[in-house]
C-alpha positions in Angstrom: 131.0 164.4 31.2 132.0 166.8 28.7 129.9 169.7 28.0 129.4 171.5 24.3 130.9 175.6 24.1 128.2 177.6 24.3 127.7 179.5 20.5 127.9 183.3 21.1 124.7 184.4 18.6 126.4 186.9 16.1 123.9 189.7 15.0 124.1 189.5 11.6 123.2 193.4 9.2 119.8 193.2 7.5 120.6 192.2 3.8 117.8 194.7 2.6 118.6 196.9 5.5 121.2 200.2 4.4 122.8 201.8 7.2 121.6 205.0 8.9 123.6 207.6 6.9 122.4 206.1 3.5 119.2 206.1 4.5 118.9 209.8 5.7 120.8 210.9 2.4 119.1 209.0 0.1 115.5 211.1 1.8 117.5 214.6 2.0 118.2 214.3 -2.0 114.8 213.2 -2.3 113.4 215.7 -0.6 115.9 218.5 -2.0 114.5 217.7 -5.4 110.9 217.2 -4.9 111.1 220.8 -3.3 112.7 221.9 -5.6 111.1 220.5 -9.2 107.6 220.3 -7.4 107.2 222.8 -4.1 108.4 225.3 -5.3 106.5 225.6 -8.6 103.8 225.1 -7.5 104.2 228.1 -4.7 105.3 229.9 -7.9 102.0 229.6 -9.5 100.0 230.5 -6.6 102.4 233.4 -5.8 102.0 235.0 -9.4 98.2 233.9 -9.7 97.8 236.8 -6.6 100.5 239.4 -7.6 98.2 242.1 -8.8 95.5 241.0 -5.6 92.4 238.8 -5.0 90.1 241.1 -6.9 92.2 240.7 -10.1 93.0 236.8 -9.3 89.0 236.5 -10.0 88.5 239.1 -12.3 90.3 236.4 -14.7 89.0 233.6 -13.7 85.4 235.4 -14.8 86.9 236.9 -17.9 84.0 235.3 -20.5 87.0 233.9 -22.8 88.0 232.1 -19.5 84.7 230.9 -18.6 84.6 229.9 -21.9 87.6 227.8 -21.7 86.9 226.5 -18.3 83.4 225.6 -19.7 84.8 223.5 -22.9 87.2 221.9 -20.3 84.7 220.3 -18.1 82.5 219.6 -21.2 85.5 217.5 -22.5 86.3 215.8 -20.0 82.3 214.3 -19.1 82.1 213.3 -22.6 85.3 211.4 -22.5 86.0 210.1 -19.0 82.5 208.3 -18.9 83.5 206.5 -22.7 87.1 205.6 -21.3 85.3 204.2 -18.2 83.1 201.9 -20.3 85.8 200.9 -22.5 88.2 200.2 -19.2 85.5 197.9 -18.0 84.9 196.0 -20.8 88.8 195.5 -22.1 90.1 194.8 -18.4 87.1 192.5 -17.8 87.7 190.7 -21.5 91.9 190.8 -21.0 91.9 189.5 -17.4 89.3 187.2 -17.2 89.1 185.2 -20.2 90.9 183.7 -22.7 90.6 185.0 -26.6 91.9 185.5 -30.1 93.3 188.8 -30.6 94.1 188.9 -26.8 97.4 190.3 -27.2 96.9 192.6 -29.8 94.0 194.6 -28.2 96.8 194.8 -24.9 99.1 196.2 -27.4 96.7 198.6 -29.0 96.2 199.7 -25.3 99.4 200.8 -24.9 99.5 202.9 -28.1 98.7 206.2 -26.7 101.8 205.7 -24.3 104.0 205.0 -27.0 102.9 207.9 -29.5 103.2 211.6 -29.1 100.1 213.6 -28.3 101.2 216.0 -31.1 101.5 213.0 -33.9 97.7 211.9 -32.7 96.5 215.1 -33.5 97.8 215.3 -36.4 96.6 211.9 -37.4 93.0 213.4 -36.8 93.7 216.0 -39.3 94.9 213.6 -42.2 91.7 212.5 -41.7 88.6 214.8 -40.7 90.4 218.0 -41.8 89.5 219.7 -45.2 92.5 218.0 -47.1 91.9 215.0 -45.1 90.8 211.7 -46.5 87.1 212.5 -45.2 87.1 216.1 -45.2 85.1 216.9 -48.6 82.7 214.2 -47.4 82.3 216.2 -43.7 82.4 219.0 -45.4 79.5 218.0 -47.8 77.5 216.9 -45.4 77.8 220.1 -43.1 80.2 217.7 -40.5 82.5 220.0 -38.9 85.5 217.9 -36.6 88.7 219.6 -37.1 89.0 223.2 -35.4 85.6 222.3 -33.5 84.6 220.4 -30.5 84.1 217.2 -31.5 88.0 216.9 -32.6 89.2 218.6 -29.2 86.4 215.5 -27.9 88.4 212.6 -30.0 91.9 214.1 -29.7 91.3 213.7 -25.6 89.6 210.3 -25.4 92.7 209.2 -27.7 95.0 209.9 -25.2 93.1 208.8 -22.3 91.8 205.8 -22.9 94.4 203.9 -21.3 94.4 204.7 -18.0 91.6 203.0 -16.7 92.1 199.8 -18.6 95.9 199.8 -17.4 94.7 200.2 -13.5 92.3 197.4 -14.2 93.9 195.0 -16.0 96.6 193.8 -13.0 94.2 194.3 -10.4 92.0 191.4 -12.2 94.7 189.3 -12.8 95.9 189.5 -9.2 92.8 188.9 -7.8 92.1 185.6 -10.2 89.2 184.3 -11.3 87.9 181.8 -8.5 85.0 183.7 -7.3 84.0 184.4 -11.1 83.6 180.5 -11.3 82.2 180.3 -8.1 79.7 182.5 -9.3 79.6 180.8 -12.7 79.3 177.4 -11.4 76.1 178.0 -9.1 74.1 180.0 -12.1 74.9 183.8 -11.9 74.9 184.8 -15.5 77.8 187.2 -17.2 76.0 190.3 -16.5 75.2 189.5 -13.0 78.6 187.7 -12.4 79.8 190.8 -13.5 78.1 193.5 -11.0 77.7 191.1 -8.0 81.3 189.8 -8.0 83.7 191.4 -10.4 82.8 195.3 -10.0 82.7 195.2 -6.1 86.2 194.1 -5.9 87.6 196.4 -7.9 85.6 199.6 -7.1 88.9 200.9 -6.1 91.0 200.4 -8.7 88.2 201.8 -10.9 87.7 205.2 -8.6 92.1 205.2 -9.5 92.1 205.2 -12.8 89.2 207.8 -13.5 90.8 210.1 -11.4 94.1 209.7 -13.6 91.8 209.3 -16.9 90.2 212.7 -15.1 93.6 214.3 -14.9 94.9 214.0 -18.2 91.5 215.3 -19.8 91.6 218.5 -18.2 95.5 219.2 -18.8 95.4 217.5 -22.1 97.8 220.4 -24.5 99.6 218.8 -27.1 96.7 216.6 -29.3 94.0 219.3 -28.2 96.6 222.1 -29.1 96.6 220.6 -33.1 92.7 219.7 -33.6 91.3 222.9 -31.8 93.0 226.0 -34.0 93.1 228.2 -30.9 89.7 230.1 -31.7 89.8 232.4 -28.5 86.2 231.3 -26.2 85.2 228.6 -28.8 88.1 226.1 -28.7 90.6 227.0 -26.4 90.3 224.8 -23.4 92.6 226.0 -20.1 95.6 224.8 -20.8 95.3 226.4 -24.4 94.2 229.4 -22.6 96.6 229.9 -20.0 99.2 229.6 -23.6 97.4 232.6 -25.1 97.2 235.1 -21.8 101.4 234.1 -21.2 102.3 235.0 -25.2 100.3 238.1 -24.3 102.5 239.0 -21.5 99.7 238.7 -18.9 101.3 236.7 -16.6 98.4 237.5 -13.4 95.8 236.4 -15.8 97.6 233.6 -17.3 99.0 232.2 -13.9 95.2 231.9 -12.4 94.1 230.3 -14.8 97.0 227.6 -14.4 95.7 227.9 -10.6 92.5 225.9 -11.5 95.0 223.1 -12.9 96.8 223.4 -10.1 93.9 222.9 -7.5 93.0 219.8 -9.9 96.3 218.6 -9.5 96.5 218.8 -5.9 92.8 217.3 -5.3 93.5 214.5 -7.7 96.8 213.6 -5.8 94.5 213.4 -2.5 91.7 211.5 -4.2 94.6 209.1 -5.7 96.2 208.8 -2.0 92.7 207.8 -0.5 92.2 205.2 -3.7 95.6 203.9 -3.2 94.9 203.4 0.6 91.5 201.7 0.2 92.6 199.3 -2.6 96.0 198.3 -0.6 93.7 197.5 2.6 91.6 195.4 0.4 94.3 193.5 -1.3 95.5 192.7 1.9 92.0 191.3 3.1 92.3 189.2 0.3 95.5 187.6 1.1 94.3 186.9 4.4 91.3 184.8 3.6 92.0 181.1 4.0 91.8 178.9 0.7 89.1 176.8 2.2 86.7 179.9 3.2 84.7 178.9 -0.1 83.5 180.7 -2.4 82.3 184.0 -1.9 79.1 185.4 0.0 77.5 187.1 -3.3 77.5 184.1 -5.3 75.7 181.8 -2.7 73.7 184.6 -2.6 72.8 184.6 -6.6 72.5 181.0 -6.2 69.9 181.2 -3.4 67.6 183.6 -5.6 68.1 181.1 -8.4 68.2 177.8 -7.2 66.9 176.1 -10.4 69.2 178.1 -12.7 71.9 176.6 -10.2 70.9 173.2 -10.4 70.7 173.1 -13.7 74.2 175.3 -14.8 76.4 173.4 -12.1 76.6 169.8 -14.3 77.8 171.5 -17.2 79.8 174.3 -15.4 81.8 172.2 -13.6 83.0 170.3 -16.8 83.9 173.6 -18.8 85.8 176.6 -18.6 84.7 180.2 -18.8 84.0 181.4 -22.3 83.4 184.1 -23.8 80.8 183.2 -25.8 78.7 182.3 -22.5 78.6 185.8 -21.6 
């Protein structure tokens, strides 16, 4: 009776596994350089914001050009946030979820902000609102004043913004498909209430991510605000355009608390993104672990229940037709 040679089992390296040294050199240059190009700057500022002492650190913060420019700063951003958020919404939704003409041109146009120069956008808003622009003597007619005011520093920063929510949104939908939509669809829910019973729960997340990023770049916005404002000290210098003016000035202590406040924002925008970042990953997981045959999802049953004849009468012809846009 012969017997087979027992296989000795040979350990075989993780593929995507690099060994110990490579791993711990690859962190200490990482870490070298993000101390070095992001630590230590930052300390920098903080250090030099308190050179001259506390009482002069907020003697500049309450300087009335800096309230001023603090003031415009926030005023910019609420205007412009809230219209990126709306357009976000309603371009993700549109993009992700259904199928159009002129689908991959408004993604394109999307991406134009990324692909052009802050400075150039500005300047594109003075070939047109300014006085030599091709509807100054109109604006200017009519007592309409864009350029070197704050409805320009307004445009130039929703310009340059606009993106970010869509961009968060856009994969997030995609990823997450369009079952329970249908679901929702099939048994009666209408667009608007497909929308804020299904869609916008699931992507609360991704939203709260890309208004803090949209939140972000309005406040620190320079270059297109730097063109359209025409640096009028306490009217239209927001804080980045103010902290520009103290520095030329040589007064670095004033200059450097300022750039404090953008700091701060910096810092609680990278914890707010952290916490987003967190929350959507846990969710995407959740999603990936529900079975296919779990059904379709609680909130639509639950439209359906509140409107059983609109269900009734919607699933027949649901069931034979796609999602459209005109339907919505």
């Amino acid at each position: 009776m012969s017997t087979l040679p027992q296989q000795r089992s040979v350990r075989r390296p993780d593929p995507v596994t690099e060994a110990p040294w490579v791993r711990w050199l690859l962190t200490g240059v990482s870490l070298v350089f993000l101390a070095l190009f992001l630590v230590v700057p930052l300390v920098a500022v903080f250090w030099q914001a308190l050179s001259k002492g506390i009482g002069f650190y907020f003697e500049s913060l309450a300087d009335p050009d800096a309230l001023a420019a603090i003031k415009l700063t926030l005023i910019t951003a609420a205007i412009a946030v809230p219209l990126n958020l709306a357009f976000g919404l309603a371009a993700s939704w549109a993009i992700a979820k259904f199928e159009f003409r002129g689908k991959a041109l408004l993604t394109t146009l999307i991406d134009l902000p990324f692909s052009v120069s802050p400075v150039i956008s500005g300047l594109i808003y003075v070939l047109l609102f300014g006085a030599q622009g091709w509807l100054g003597p109109w604006l200017e007619d009519h007592n309409v004043q864009i350029i070197f005011a704050v409805p320009g520093i307004v445009l130039a920063t929703i310009f340059v913004t606009f993106p970010f929510v869509a961009r968060e949104l856009i994969p997030l939908m995609q990823a997450q498909g369009n079952d329970e939509e249908e679901a929702a669809h099939v048994l009666g829910a209408s667009g608007w209430q497909m929308f804020r019973r299904v869609t916008l729960p699931n992507i609360r997340w991704g939203l709260l991510y890309g208004v803090i990023l949209c939140n972000a770049r309005a406040m620190g916005e320079f270059g297109a605000v730097s063109v359209v404002s025409g640096h009028i000290r306490g009217q239209t210098d927001t804080m980045p355009l103010h902290v520009e003016i103290l520095y030329n000035e040589y007064n670095f202590a004033a200059a450097f608390a300022v750039a404090s406040l953008l700091a701060l924002l910096a810092l609680v925008t990278l914890g707010l993104k952290l916490l987003a970042e967190r929350r959507l990953s846990a969710e995407l997981r959740g999603a990936d672990d529900v079975p296919a045959h779990a059904g379709p999802p609680a909130a639509a049953y639950a439209q359906a229940s509140q409107q059983p004849s609109q269900a009734a009468a919607a699933a027949p012809r649901a069931a034979r037709q796609p999602i459209q846009v005109g339907e919505q």
